[in-house]
PATIMAR-818931 format. One line per 4 residues: their letters; for each residue x, y, z of N, C-alpha, C, O, CB. Coordinates in steps of 0.2 Angstrom, whole numbers, plus 5000, padded with zeros to 4 digits. Glycine has a CB too. Example, Ala and Ser with C-alpha at 12.3 -4.5 7.8 and 13.67 -1.06 7.14 Angstrom:
as	5066 4972 5039 5062 4978 5039 5066 4984 5039 5071 4983 5042 5057 4978 5045  5064 4989 5035 5068 4995 5036 5064 5000 5039 5067 5006 5040 5070 4997 5029;
This chain:
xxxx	5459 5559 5542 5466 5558 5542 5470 5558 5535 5466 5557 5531 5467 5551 5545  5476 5560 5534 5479 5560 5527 5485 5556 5531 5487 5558 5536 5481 5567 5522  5486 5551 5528 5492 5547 5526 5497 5550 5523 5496 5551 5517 5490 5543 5522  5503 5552 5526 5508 5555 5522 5513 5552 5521 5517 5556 5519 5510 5560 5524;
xxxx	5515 5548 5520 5520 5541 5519 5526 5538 5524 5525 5539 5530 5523 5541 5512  5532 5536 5520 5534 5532 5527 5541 5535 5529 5545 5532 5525 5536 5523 5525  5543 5538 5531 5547 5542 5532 5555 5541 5532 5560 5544 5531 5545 5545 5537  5554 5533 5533 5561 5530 5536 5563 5527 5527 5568 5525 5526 5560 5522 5543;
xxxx	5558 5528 5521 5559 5525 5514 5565 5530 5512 5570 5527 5511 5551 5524 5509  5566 5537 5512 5573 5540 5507 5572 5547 5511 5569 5548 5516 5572 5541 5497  5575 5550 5507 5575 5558 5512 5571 5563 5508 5570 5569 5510 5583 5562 5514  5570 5561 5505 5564 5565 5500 5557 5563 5503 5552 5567 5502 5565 5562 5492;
xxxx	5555 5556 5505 5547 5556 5509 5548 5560 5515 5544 5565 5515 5542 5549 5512  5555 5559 5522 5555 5563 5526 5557 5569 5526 5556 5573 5531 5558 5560 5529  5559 5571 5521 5556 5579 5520 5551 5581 5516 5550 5587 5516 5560 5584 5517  5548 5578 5514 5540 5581 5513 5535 5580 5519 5531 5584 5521 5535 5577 5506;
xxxx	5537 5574 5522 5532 5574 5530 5536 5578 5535 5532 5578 5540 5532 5566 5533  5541 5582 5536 5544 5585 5539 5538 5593 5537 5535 5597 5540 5552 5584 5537  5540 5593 5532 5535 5599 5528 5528 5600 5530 5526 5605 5532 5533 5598 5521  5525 5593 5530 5518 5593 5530 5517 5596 5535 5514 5602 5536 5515 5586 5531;
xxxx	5519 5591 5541 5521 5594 5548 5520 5602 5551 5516 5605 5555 5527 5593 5548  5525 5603 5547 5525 5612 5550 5518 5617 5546 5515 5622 5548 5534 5616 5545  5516 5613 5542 5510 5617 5537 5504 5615 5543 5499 5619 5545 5508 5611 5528  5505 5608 5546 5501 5606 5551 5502 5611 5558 5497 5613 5560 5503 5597 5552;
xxxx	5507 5613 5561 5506 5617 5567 5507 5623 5566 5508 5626 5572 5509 5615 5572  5507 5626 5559 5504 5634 5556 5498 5633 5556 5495 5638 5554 5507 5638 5548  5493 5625 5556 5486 5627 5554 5484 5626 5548 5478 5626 5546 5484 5634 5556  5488 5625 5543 5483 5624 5536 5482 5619 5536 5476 5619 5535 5485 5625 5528;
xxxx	5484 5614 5537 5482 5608 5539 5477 5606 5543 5477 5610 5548 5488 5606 5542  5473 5603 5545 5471 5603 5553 5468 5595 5553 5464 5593 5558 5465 5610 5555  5470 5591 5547 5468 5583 5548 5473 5581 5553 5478 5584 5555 5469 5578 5540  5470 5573 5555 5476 5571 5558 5481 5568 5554 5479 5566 5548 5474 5567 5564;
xxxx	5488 5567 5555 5492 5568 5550 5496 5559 5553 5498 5557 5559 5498 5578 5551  5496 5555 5547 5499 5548 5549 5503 5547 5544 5503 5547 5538 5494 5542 5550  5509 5544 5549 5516 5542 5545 5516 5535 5548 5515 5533 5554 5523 5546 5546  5518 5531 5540 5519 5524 5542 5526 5523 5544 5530 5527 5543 5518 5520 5536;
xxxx	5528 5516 5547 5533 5514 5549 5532 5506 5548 5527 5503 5548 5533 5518 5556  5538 5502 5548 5540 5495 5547 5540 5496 5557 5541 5500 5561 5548 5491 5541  5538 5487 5556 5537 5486 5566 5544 5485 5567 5547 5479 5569 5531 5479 5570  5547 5492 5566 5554 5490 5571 5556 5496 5574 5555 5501 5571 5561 5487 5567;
xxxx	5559 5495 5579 5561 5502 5583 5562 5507 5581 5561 5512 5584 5565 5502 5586  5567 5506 5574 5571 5513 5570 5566 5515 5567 5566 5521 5566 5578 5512 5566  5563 5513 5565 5557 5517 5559 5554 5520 5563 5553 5526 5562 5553 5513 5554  5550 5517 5569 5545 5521 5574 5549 5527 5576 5546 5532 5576 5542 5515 5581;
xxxx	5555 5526 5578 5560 5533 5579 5560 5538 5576 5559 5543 5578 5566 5531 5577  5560 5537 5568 5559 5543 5565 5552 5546 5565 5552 5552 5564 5561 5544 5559  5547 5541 5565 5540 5543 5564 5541 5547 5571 5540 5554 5571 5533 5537 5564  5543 5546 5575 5540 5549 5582 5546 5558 5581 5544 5563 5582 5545 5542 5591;
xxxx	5551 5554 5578 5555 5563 5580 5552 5567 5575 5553 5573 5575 5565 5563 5579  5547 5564 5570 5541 5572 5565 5538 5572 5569 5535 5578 5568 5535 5571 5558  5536 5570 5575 5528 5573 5579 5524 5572 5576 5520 5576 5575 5527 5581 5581  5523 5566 5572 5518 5566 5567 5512 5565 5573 5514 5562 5578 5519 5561 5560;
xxxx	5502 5567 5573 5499 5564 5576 5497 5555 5577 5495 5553 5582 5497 5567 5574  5497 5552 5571 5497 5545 5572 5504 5541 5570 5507 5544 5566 5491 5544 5569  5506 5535 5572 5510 5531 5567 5506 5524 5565 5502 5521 5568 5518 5531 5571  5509 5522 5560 5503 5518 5557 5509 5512 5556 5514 5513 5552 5498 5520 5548;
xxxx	5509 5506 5560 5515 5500 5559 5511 5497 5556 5505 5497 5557 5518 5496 5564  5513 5494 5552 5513 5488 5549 5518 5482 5549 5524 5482 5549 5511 5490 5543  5514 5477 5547 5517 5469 5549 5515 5464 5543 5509 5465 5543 5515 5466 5557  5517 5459 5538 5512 5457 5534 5513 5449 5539 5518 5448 5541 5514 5458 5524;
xxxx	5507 5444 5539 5505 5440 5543 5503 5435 5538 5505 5430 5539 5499 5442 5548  5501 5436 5533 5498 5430 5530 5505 5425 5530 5511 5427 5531 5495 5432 5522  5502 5418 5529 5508 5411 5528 5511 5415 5522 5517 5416 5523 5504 5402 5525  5508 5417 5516 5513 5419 5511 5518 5425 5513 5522 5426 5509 5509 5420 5504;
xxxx	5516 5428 5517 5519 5435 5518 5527 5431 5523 5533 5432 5523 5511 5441 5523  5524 5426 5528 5527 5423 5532 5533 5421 5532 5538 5423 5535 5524 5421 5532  5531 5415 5526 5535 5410 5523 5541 5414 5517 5548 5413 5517 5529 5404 5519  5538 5419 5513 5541 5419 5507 5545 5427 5510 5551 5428 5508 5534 5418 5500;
xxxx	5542 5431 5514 5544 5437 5515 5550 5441 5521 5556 5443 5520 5539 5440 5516  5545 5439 5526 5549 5439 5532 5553 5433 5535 5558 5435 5539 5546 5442 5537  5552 5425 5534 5551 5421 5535 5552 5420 5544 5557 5418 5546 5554 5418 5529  5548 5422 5546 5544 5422 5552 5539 5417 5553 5534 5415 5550 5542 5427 5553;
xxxx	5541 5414 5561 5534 5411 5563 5528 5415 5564 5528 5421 5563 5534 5407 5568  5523 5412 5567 5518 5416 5568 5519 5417 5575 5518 5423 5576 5511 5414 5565  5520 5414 5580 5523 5415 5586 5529 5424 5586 5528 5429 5589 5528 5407 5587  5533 5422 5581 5538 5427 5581 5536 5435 5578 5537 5441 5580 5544 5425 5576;
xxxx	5531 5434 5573 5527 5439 5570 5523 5443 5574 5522 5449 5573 5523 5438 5567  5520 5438 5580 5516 5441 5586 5520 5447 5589 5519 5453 5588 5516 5435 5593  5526 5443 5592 5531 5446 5595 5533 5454 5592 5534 5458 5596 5536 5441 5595  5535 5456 5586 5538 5460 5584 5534 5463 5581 5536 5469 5580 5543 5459 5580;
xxxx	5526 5463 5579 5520 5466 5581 5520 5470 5586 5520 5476 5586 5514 5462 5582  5520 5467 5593 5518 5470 5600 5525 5474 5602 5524 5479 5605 5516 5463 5606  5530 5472 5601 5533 5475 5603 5535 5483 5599 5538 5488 5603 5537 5471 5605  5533 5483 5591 5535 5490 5590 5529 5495 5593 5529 5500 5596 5538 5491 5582;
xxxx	5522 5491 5592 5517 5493 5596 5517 5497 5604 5516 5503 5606 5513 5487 5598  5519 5493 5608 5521 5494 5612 5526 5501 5613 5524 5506 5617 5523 5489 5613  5532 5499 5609 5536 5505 5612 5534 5513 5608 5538 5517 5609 5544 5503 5611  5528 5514 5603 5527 5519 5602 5521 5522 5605 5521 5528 5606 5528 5519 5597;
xxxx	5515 5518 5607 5512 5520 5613 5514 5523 5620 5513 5529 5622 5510 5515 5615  5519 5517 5623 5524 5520 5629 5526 5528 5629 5526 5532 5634 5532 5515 5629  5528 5531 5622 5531 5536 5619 5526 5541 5619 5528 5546 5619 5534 5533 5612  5519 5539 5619 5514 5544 5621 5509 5546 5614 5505 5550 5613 5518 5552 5624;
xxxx	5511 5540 5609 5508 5542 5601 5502 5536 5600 5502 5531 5602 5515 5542 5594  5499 5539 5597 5491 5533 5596 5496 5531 5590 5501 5533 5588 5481 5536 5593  5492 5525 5588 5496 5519 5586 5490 5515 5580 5484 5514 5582 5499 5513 5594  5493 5514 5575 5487 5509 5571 5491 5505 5567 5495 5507 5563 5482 5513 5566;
xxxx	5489 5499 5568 5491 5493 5565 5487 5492 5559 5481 5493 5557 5492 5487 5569  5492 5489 5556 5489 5488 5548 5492 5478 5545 5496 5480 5541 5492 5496 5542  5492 5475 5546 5494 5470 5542 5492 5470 5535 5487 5469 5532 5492 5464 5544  5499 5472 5531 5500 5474 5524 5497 5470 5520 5497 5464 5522 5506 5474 5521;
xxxx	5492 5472 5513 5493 5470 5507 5487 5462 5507 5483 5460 5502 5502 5468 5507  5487 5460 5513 5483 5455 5511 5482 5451 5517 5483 5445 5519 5485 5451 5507  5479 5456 5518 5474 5453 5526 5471 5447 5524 5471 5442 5526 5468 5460 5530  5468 5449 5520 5460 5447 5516 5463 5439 5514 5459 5435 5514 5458 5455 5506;
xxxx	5468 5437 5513 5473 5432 5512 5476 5426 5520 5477 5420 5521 5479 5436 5509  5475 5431 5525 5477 5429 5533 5472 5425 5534 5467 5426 5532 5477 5435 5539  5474 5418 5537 5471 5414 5542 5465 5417 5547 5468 5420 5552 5476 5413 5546  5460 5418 5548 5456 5423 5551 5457 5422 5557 5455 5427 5561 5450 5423 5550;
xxxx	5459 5415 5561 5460 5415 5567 5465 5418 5568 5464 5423 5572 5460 5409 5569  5472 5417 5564 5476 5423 5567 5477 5427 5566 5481 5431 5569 5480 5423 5567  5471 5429 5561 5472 5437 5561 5469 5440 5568 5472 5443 5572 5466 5441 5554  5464 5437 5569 5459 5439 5575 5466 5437 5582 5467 5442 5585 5450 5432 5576;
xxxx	5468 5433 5582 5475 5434 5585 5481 5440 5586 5483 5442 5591 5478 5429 5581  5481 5442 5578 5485 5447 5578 5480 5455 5580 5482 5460 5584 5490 5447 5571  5474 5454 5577 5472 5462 5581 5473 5461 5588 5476 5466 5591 5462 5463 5579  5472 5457 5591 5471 5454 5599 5476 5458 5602 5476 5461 5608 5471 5445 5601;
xxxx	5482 5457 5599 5491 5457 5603 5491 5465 5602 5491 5469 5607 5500 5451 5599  5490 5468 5595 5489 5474 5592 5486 5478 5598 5490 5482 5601 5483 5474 5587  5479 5477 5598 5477 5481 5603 5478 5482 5611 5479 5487 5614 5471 5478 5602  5479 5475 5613 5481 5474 5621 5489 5479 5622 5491 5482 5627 5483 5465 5625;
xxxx	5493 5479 5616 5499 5483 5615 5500 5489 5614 5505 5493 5614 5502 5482 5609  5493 5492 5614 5489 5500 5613 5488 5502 5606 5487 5508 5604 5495 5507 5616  5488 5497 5601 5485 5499 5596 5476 5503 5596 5471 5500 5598 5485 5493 5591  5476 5507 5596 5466 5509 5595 5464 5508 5589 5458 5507 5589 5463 5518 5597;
xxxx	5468 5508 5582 5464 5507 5578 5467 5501 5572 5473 5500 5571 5461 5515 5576  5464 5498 5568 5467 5492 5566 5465 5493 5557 5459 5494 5556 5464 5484 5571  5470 5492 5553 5469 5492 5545 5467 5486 5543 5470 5482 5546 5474 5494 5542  5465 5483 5539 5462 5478 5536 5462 5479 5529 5458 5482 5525 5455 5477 5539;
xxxx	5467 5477 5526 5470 5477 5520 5467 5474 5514 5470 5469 5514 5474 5476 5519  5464 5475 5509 5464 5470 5505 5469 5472 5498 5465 5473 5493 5457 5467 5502  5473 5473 5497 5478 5478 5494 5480 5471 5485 5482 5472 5479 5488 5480 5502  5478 5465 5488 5479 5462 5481 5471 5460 5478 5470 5455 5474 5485 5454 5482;
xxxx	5466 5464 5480 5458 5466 5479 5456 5457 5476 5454 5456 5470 5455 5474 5472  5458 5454 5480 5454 5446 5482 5447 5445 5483 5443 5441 5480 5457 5443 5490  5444 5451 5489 5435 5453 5493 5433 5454 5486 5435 5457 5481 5434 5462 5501  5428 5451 5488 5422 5454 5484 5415 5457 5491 5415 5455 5497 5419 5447 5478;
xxxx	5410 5461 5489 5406 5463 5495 5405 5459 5501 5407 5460 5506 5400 5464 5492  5403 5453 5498 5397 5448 5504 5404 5445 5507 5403 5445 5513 5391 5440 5499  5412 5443 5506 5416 5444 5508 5419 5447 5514 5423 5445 5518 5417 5444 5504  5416 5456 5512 5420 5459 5516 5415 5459 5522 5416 5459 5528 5422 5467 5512;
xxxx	5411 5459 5519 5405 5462 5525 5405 5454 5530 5402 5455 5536 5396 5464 5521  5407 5448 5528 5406 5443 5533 5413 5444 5536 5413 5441 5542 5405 5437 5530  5418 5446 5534 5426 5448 5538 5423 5452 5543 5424 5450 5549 5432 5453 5534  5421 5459 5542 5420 5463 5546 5415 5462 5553 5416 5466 5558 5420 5467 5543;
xxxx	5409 5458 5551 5406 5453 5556 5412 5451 5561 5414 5453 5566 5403 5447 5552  5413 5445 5558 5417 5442 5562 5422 5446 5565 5422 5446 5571 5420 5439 5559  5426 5451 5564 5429 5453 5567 5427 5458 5573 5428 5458 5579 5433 5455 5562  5423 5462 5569 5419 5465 5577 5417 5461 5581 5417 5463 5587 5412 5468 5576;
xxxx	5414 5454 5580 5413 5450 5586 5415 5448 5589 5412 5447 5595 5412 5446 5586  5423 5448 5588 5431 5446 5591 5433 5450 5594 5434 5449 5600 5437 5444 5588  5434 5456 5591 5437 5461 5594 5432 5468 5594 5434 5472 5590 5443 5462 5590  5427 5468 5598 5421 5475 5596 5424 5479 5599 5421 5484 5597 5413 5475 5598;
xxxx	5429 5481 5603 5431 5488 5606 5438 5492 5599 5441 5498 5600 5436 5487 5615  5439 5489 5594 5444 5491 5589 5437 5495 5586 5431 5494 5586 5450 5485 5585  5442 5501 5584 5438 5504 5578 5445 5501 5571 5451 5500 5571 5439 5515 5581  5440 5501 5567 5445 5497 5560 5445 5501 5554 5440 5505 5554 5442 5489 5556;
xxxx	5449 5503 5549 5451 5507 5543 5450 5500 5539 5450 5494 5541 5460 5511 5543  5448 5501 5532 5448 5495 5526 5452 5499 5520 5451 5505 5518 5438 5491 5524  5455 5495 5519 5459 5499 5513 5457 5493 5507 5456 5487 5507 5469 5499 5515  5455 5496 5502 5453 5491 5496 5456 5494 5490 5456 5500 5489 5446 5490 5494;
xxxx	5458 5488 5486 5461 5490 5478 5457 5486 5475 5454 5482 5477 5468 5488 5475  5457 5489 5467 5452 5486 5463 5454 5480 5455 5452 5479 5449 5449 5493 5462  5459 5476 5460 5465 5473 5454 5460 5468 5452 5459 5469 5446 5472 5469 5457  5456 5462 5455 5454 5458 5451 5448 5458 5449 5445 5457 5444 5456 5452 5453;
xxxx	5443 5462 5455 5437 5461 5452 5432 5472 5452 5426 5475 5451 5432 5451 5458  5436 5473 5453 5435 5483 5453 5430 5484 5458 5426 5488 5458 5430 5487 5444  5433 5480 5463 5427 5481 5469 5430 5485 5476 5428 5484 5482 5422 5473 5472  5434 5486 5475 5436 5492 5480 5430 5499 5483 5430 5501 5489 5442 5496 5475;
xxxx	5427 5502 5478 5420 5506 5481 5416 5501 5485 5415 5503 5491 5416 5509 5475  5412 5496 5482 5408 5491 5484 5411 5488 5491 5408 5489 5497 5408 5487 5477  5417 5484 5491 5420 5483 5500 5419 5487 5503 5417 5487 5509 5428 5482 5501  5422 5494 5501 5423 5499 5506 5415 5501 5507 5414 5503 5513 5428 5506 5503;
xxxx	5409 5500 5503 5404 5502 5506 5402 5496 5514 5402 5497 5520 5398 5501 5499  5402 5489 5508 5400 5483 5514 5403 5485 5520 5400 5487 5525 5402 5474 5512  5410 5485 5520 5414 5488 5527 5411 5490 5530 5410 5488 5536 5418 5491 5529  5410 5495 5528 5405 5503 5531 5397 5497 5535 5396 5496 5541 5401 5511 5519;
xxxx	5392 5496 5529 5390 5494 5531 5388 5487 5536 5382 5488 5539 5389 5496 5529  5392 5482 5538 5393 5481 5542 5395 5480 5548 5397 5474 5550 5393 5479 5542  5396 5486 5550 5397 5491 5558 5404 5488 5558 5406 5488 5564 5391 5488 5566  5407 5488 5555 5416 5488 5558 5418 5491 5555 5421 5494 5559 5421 5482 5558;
xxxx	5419 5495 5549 5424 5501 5546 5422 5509 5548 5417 5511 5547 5425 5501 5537  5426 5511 5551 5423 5517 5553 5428 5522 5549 5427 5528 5549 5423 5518 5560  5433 5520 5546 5438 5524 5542 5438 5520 5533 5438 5513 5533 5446 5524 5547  5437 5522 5528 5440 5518 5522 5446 5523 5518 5446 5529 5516 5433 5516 5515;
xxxx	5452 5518 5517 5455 5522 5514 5452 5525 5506 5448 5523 5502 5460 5519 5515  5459 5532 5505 5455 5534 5498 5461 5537 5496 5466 5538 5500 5448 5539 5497  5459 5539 5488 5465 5541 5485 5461 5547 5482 5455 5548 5483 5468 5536 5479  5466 5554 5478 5462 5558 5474 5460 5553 5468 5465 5550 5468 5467 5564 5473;
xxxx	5456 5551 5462 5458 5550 5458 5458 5542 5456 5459 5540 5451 5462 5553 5458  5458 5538 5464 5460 5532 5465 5466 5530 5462 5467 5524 5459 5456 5529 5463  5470 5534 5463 5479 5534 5462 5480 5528 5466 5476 5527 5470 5483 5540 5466  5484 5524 5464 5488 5518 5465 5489 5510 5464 5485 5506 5461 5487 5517 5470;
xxxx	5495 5509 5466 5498 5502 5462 5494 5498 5458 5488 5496 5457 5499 5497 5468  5498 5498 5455 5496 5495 5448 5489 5496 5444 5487 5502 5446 5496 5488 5449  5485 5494 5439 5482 5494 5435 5475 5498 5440 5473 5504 5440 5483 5486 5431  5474 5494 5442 5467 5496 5446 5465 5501 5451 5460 5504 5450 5466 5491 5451;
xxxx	5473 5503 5456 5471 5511 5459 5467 5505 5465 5466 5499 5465 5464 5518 5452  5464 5512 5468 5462 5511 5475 5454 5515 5476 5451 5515 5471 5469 5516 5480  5452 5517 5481 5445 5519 5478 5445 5526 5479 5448 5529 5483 5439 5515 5481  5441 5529 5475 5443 5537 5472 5438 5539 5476 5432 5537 5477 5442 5540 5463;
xxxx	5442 5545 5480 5439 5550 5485 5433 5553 5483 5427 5553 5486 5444 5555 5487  5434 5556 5477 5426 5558 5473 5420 5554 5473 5414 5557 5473 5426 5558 5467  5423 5547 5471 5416 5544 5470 5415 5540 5478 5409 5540 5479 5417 5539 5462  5419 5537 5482 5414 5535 5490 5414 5542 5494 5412 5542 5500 5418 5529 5495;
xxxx	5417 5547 5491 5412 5553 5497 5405 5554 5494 5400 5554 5497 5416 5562 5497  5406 5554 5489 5398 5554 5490 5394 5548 5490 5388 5548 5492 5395 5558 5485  5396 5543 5488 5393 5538 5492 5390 5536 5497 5385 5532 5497 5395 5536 5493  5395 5538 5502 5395 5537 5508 5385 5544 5511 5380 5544 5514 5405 5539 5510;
xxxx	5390 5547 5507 5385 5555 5509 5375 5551 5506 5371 5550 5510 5389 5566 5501  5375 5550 5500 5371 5544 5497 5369 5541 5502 5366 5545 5507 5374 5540 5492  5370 5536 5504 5369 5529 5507 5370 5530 5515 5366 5527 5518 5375 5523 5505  5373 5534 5517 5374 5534 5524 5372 5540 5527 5371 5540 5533 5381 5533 5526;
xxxx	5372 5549 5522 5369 5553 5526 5375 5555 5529 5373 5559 5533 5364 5551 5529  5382 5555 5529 5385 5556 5532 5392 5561 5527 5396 5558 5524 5385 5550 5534  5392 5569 5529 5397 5573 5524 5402 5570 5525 5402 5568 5531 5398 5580 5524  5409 5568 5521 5416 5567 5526 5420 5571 5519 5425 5568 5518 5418 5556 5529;
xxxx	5418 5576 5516 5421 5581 5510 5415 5583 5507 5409 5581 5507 5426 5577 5504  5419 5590 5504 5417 5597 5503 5413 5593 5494 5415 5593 5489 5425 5604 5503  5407 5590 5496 5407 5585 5490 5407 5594 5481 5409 5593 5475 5395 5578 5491  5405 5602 5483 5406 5605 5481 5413 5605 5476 5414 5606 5470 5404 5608 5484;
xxxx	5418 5603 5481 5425 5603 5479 5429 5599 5476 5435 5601 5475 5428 5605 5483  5426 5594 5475 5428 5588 5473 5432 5589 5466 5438 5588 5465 5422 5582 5474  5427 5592 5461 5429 5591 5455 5436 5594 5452 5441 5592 5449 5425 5594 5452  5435 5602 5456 5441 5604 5456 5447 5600 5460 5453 5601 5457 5440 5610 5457;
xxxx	5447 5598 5465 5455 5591 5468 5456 5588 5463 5461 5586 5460 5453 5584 5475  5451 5587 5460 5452 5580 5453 5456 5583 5449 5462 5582 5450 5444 5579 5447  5455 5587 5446 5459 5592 5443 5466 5594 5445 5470 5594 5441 5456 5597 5443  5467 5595 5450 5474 5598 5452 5475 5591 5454 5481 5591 5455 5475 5604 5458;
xxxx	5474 5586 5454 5480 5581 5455 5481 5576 5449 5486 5573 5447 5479 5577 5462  5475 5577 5446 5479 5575 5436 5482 5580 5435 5485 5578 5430 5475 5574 5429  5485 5590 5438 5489 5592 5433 5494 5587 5438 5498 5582 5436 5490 5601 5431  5494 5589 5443 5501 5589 5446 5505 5581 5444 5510 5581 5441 5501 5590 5455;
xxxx	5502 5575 5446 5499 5570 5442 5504 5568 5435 5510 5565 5435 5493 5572 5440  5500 5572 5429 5501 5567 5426 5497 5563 5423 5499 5559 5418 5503 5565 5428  5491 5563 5427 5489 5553 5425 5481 5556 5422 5477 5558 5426 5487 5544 5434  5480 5557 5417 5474 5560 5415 5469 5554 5418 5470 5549 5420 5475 5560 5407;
xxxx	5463 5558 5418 5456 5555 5421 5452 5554 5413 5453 5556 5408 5452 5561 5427  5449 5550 5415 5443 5548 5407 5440 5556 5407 5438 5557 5413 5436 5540 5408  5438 5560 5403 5434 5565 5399 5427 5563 5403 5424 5558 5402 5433 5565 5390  5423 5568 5408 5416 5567 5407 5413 5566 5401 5417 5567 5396 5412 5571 5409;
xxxx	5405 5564 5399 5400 5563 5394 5396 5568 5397 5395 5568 5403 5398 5556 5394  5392 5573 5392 5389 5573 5394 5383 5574 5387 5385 5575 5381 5390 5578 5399  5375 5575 5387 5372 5575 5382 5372 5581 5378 5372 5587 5381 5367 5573 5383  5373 5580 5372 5373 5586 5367 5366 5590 5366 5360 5588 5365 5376 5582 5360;
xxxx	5368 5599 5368 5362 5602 5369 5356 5600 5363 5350 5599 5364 5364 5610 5370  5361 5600 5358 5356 5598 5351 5353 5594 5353 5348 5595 5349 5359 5596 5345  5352 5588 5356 5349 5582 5357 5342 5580 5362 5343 5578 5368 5355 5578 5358  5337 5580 5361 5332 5580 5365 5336 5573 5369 5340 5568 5366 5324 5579 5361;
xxxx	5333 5574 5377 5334 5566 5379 5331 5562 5378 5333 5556 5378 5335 5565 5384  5325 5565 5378 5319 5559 5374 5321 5554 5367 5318 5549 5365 5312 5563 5371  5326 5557 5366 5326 5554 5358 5330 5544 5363 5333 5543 5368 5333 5561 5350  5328 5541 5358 5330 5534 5360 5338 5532 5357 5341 5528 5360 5325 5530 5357;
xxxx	5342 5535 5352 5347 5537 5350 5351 5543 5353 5349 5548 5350 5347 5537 5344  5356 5543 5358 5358 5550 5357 5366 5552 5357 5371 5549 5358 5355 5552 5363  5365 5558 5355 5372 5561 5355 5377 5561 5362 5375 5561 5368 5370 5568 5352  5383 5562 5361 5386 5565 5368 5393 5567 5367 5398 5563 5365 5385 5559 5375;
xxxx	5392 5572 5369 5399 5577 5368 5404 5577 5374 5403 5579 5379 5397 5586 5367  5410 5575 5372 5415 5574 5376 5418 5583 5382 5419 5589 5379 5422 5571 5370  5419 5583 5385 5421 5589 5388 5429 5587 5392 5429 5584 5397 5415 5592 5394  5433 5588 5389 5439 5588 5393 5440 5594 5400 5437 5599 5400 5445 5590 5388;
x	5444 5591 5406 5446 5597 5409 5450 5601 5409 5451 5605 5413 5446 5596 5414;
C-alpha cells in the first residue's frame, strides 16, 4: 500500500493525490493507493470523490487526546468513529482505522472497545500507532497479543517512531512477530516528524526478508530509492563506511574510507 496523504489538508495534497490517481489507472502505479481522512463526513467525501482504493480514518482516543484535543467522551468518540466508518463502507470503499499518534497511550480496554465498533462499522483493517515511540519490543508484542485475542478477525498495520528510545525497527519486528501486524508502516529513509523519523524502508525490508523469509521490496533497488529521495529531499543520509582496500581486515586497528552518494 502507499499512503498518499490527506486530501482534505490544502489543495496542493489533493492535487498530488489526484495525480497519483491517474498514474494509478494508466498502470504505473499498481499499489493500493490510501488517502487519509478526519472521521467526519466531509473529509471521507473528498477521499471518496479521488476513487482512491482505500480510505484510512482516523480518530485520536487516548484520555489525553480526549480531554485536551477533541474534548470528547469516550461514549461520543465511539460514536463519530462508527459513524464516518460506516458511511464510507455503505459507499463501497474498504475502510481502515487508525487511532492517531498514541494508541500505545489508550486505555487498552477501550482501545479493544474502539477496534470492536471499527470493525462491526466495516473497518477490515485497524492501525495501531505508536507515533510518540512510548513501546519498547516486549511492549509491543504483549499489545498485539492481546489484541488479537480480542479482536482475531482484524488484520492490523503498526506504525512506529523512533523518538524516545530508536525502537521503531525493533516494535515493528515484535508486531510482525507476534501474529498481529501484517502490515508496518515505512518511510523512504525513515522520513518523519521530528528528530527520530519513522522506520526506514531499507532497513525492515530486509529485515523482514532476514527473519521472516518473506520479499515485500526489490531489496536490489533499495539503494538507489535512497538516493533519489535525499536528492529530492534534501535531507542527507549519513555516508556508508566501508574498509579501506589498503587495510587487511585482519588487522585489529582499522582504516575506513567514507563514500558519499
Amino acid at each position: 500500500m502507499i499512503e498518499v496523504g490527506h486530501p482534505a489538508v490544502s489543495p496542493d495534497v489533493y492535487d498530488g493525490v489526484k495525480e497519483i490517481m491517474r498514474l494509478r489507472r494508466e498502470g504505473e502505479i499498481t499499489s493500493e493507493v490510501v488517502a487519509h481522512s478526519r472521521a467526519v463526513r466531509s473529509d471521507v467525501d473528498i477521499a471518496m470523490g479521488l476513487e482512491v482504493d482505500r480510505i484510512a480514518i482516523w480518530y485520536g482516543v487516548s484520555d489525553i487526546h480526549l480531554a485536551a484535543k477533541t474534548r470528547d467522551t469516550r461514549e461520543a468518540a465511539l460514536q463519530k468513529i462508527g459513524d464516518a466508518i460506516q458511511y464510507a463502507h455503505d459507499h463501497g470503499f474498504r475502510v481502515r482505522f487508525t487511532p492517531p499518534e498514541d494508541a500505545s497511550r489508550t486505555d487498552q480496554e477501550y482501545l479493544i472497545q474502539v477496534i470492536r465498533t471499527a470493525r462491526e462499522c466495516g473497518a477490515d483493517r485497524i492501525g495501531v500507532a505508536d507515533t510518540v515511540g512510548l513501546l519498547d519490543p516486549e511492549q509491543t508484542s504483549g499489545l498485539f497479543r492481546r489484541l488479537r485475542a480480542a479482536e482475531p478477525g482484524v488484520e492490523y498495520d503498526f506504525h512506529g517512531h523512533n523518538d524516545l528510545g530508536g525502537c521503531a525497527v525493533a516494535n515493528s519486528l515484535a508486531a510482525i512477530s507476534a501474529g498481529g501486524a501484517t502490515i508496518v508502516h515505512c518511510t523512504v529513509n525513515g522520513l518523519g516528524e521530528r528528530v527520530g523519523g519513522i522506520t526506514p524502508t531499507q532497513v525492515i525490508a530486509v529485515a523482514i526478508k532476514q527473519k521472516f523469509g518473506v520479499d515485500v521490496a526489490r531489496l536490489d533497488r533499495l539503494r538507489d530509492l535512497s538516493v533519489l529521495v535525499e536528492r529530492y529531499s534534501g535531507i542527507q543520509m549519513p555516508p556508508p563506511t566501508i574498509p579501506s582496500q589498503e587495510t587487511s581486515p585482519s588487522c585489529t586497528s582499522r582504516a575506513y574510507t567514507s563514500r558519499a552518494y
